[in-house]
C-alpha positions as CSV (number, residue, x, y, z in Angstrom):
1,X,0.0,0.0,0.0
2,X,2.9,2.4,0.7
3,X,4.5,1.6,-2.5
4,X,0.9,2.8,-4.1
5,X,1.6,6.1,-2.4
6,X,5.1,7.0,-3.2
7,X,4.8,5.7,-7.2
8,X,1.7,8.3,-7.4
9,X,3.3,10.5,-5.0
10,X,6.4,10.4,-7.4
11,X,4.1,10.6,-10.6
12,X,2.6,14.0,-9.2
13,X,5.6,15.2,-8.7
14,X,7.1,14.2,-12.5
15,X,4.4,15.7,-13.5
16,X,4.3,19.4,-12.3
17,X,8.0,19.4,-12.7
18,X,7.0,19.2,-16.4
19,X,5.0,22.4,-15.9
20,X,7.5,24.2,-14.3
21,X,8.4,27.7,-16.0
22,X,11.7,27.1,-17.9
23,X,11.9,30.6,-19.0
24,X,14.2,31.6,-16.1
25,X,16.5,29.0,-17.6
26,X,17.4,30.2,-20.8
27,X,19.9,32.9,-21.0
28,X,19.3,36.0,-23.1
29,X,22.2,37.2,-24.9
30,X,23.5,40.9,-23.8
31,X,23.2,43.3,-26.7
32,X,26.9,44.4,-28.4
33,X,28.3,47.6,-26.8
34,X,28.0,49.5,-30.4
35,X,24.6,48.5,-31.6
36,X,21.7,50.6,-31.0
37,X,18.3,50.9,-32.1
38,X,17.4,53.9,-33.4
39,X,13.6,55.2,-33.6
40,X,14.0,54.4,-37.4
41,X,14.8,50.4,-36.6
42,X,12.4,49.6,-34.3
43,X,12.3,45.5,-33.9
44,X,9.4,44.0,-36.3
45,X,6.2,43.0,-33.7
46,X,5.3,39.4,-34.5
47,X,1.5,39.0,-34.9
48,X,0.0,35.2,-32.8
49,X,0.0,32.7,-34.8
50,X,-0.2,28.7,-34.7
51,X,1.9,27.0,-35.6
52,X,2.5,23.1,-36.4
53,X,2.7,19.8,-38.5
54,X,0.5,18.3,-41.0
55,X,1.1,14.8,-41.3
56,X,-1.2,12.5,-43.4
57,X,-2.0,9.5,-41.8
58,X,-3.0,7.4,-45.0
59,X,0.1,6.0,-46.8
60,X,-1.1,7.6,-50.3
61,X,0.6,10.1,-52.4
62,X,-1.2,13.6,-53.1
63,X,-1.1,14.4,-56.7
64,X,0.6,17.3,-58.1
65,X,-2.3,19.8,-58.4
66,X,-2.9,19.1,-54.1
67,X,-3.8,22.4,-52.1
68,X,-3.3,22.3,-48.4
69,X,-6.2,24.2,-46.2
70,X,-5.8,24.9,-42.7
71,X,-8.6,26.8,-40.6
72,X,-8.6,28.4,-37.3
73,X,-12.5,28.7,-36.6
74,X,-14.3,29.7,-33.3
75,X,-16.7,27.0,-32.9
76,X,-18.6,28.6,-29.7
77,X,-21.9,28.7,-30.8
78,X,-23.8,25.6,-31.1
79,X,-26.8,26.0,-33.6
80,X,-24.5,28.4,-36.1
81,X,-21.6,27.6,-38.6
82,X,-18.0,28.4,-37.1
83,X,-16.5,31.5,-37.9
84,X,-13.3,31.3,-39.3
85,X,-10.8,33.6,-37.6
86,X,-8.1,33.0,-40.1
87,X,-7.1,30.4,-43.3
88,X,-4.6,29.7,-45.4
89,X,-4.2,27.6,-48.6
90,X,-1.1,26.7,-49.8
91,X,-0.5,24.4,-53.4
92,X,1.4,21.3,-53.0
93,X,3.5,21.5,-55.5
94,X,3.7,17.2,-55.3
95,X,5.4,16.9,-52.3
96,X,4.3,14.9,-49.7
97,X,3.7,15.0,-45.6
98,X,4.8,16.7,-43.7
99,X,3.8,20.1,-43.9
100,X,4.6,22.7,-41.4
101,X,2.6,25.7,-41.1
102,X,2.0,29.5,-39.5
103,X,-1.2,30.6,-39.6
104,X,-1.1,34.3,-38.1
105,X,-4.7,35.7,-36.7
106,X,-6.0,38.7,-34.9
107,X,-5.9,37.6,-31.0
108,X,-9.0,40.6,-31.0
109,X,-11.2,37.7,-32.2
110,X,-10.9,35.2,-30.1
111,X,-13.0,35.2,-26.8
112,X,-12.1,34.5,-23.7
113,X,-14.5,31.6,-23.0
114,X,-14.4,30.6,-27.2
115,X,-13.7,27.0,-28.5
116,X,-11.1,27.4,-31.1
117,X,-10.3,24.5,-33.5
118,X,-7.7,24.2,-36.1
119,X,-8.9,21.9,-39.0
120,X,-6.9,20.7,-42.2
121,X,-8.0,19.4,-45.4
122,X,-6.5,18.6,-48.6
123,X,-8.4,19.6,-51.8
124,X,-7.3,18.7,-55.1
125,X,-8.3,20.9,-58.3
């Protein structure tokens, strides 16, 4: 019965190391001595985005003429179609899986309390 406790005592504790903040860990380089940044070279804002991996499970090849979709949609409301926050289509070009991707949106749109989902398709013309 003790051994019960310590294994799930230890698995807790596995566990929120793995949520622990990492940030503190990683060291930020100093900025040279000579380099400034004048009001005219401001560093470029990065819009959100997501970010990630299409991989296609099925072991087929997509023809040539393939366009990748991927869709960020809000699907909070139940009896209505999900607005789509942001898309993007890209052509194929024949190669195959796997595709990475960044799709940028406005973080205005999204809700606090919405249910996002991030759909793929492939579409051939």
């Amino acid at each position: 019965m003790k051994l019960v406790h310590m294994a799930s005592g230890l698995a807790v504790a596995i566990a929120l190391a793995a949520c622990a903040d990492k940030s503190a860990d990683i060291q930020t380089p100093a900025p040279a001595a000579n380099t400034s940044i004048s009001a005219t070279q401001q560093p470029a804002i990065q819009q959100p985005n997501v970010s990630g991996t299409v991989w296609i499970r099925q072991k087929v090849a997509l023809p040539p003429d393939a366009v990748l979709t991927v869709t960020l949609s809000d699907a909070s409301l139940a009896d209505a179609p999900s607005k789509v926050l942001a898309q993007k289509a890209v052509r194929t070009e024949g190669k195959q899986s796997p595709f990475s991707f960044v799709l940028p949106f406005n973080p205005a749109d999204v809700q606090p309390n919405a249910r996002i989902s991030v759909e793929c398709g492939d579409y051939r013309e």
